[in-house]
C-alpha positions as CSV (number, residue, x, y, z in Angstrom):
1,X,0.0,0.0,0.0
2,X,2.8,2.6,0.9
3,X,4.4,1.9,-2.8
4,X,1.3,2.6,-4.3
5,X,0.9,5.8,-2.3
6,X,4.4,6.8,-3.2
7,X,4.2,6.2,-6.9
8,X,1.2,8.1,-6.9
9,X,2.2,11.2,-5.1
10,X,5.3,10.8,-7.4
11,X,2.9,10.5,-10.2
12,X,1.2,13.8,-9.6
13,X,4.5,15.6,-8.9
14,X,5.0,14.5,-12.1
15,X,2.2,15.4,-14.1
16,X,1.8,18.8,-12.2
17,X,5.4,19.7,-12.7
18,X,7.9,20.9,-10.9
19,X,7.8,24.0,-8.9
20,X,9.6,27.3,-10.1
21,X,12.9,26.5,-8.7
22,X,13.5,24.1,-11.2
23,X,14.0,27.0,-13.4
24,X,17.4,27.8,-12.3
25,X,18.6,28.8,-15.7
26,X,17.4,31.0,-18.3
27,X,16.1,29.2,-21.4
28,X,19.0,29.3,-23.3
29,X,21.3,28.4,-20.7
30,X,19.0,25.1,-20.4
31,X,18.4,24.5,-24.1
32,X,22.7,24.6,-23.8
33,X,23.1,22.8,-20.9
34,X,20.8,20.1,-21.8
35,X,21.4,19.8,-25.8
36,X,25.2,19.0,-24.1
37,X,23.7,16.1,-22.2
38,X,21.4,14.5,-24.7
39,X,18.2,16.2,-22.9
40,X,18.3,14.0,-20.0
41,X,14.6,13.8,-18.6
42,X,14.3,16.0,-16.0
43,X,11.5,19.0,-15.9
44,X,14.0,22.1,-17.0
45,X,15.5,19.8,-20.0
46,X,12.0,18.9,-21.2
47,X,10.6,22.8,-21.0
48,X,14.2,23.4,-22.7
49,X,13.7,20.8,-25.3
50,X,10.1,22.0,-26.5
51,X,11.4,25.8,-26.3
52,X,13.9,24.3,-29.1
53,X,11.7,22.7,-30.9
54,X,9.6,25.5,-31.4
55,X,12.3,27.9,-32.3
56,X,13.3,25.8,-35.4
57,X,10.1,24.1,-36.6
58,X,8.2,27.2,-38.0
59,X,9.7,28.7,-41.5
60,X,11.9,30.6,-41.4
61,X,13.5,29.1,-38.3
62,X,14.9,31.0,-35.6
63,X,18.5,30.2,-34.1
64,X,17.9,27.7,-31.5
65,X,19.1,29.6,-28.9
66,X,20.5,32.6,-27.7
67,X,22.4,34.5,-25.2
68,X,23.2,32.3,-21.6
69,X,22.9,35.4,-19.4
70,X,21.4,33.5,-15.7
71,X,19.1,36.6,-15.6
72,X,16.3,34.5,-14.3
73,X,18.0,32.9,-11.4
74,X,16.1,33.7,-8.6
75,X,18.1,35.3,-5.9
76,X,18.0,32.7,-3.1
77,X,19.7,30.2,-5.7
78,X,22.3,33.1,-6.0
79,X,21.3,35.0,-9.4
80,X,20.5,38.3,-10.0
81,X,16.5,37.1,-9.8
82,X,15.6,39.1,-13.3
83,X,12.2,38.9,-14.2
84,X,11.9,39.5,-17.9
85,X,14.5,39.2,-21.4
86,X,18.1,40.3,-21.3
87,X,18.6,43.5,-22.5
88,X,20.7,43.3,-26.0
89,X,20.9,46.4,-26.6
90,X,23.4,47.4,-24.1
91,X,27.2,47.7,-25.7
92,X,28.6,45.0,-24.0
93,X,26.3,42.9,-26.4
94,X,27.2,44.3,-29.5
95,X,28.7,41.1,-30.6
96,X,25.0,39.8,-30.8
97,X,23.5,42.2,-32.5
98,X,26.1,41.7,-35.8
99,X,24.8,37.6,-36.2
100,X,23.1,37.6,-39.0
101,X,21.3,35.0,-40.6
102,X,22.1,34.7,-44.5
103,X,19.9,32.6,-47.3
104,X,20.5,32.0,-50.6
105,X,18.6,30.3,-53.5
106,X,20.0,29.9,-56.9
107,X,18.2,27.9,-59.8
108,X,19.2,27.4,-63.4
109,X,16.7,27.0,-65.8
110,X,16.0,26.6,-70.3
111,X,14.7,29.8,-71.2
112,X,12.6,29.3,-74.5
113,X,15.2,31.0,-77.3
114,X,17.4,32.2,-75.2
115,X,19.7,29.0,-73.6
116,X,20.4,28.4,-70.1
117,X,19.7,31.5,-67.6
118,X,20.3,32.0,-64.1
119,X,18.8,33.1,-60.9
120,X,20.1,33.9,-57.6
121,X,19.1,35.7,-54.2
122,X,21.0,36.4,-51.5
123,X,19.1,37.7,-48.3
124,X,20.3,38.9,-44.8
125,X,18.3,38.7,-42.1
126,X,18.6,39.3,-38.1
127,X,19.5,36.5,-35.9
128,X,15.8,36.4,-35.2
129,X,14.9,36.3,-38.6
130,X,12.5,39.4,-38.4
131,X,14.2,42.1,-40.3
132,X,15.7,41.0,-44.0
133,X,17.1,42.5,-46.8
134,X,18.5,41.0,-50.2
135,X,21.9,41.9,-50.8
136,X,21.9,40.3,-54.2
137,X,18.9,39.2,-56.1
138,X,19.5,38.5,-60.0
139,X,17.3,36.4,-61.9
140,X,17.7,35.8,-66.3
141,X,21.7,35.9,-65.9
142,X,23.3,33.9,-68.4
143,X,26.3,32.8,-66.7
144,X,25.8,31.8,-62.7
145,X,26.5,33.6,-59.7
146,X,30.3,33.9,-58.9
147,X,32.8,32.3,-56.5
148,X,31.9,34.8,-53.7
149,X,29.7,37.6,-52.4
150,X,30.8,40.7,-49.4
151,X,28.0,39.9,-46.6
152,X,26.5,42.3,-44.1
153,X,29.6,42.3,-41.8
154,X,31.9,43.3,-44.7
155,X,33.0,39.1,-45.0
156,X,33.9,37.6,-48.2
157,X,32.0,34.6,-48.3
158,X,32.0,31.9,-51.0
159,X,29.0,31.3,-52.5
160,X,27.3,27.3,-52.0
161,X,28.7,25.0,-54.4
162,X,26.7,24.2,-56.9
163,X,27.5,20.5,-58.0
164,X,27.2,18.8,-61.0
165,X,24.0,18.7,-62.9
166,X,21.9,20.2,-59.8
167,X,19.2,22.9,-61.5
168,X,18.6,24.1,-57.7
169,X,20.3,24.9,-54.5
170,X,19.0,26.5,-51.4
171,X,21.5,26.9,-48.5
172,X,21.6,29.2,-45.3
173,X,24.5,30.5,-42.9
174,X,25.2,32.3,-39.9
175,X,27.5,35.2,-39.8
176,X,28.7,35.9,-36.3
177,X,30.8,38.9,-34.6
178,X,33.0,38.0,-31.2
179,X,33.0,40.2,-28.4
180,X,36.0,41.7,-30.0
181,X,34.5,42.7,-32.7
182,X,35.9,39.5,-35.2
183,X,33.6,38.4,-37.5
184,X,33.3,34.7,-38.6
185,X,30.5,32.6,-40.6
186,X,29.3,29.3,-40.4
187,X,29.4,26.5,-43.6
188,X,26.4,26.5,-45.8
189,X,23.9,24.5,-44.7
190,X,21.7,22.6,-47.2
191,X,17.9,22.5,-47.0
């Protein structure tokens, strides 16, 4: 009888959750923590695993996470006990504010008389994916796009290869700043 009390009290602790202290981490410090781990099951790697999954699902995705500040600690568990989102505005975040996220499309295509043509876009967005603007967009070219392209943060970046006989690409990268002001990119990523 005492099991079956215990493995139901544990059973609504459970399904009720776990009160707020198991939020001892912002968000993104979680999603971090626990991607490192494999998501182990626990309450804050579950809420952190869903939070994921919802950044990248809808189109365009957002990055999956963001900045690990500890804002949210509450102050008995020795944080600063922040109620709402950090701040990025401030200089010392600077560094975030140049990601940007960068997509490209390029297709090739048999234009009726006149041979193979080309099209291309190139478009810079926020890290959030909210504000965009092309930087290239060419479409009826009749040679492709060229080796490289100068991004937002002043980077040449080398265009996605295009392969043999492909008709279509689609790629997207993330071009990043450090906090002393280097900037960097990722590889494309196909999609």
């Amino acid at each position: 009888m005492k099991r079956q009390a215990m493995a139901a009290i544990i059973g609504v602790f459970g399904a009720l959750g776990v009160p707020d202290e198991a939020r001892a981490y912002d968000i993104d410090c979680a999603i971090m923590l626990c991607m490192a781990g494999g998501f182990p099951p626990s309450a804050v790697c579950a809420r952190a695993y869903r939070t994921m999954i919802r950044r990248i699902t809808p189109w365009p995705s957002l990055p999956p996470f963001g900045v690990c500040t500890f804002a949210h600690v509450p102050v008995d568990l020795g944080g600063p006990g922040g109620e709402g989102e950090l701040d990025t505005n401030l200089p010392e975040y600077e560094w975030l504010n140049r990601t940007h996220v960068i997509w490209f499309t390029g297709q090739s295509y048999e234009a009726r008389d006149d041979g193979r043509k080309w099209r291309w876009s190139i478009k810079s967005c926020d890290r959030e994916n909210r504000i965009c603007r092309y930087i290239q967009r060419v479409s009826g070219a009749d040679r492709p796009w060229s080796e490289t392209f100068i991004s937002e943060g002043g980077q040449v970046v080398k265009f996605p290869s295009r392969g043999r006989g492909e008709f279509y690409t689609r790629g997207v990268l993330v071009e990043y700043g450090d906090y002393e002001g280097n900037m960097g990119h990722s590889e494309w990523f196909s999609y």
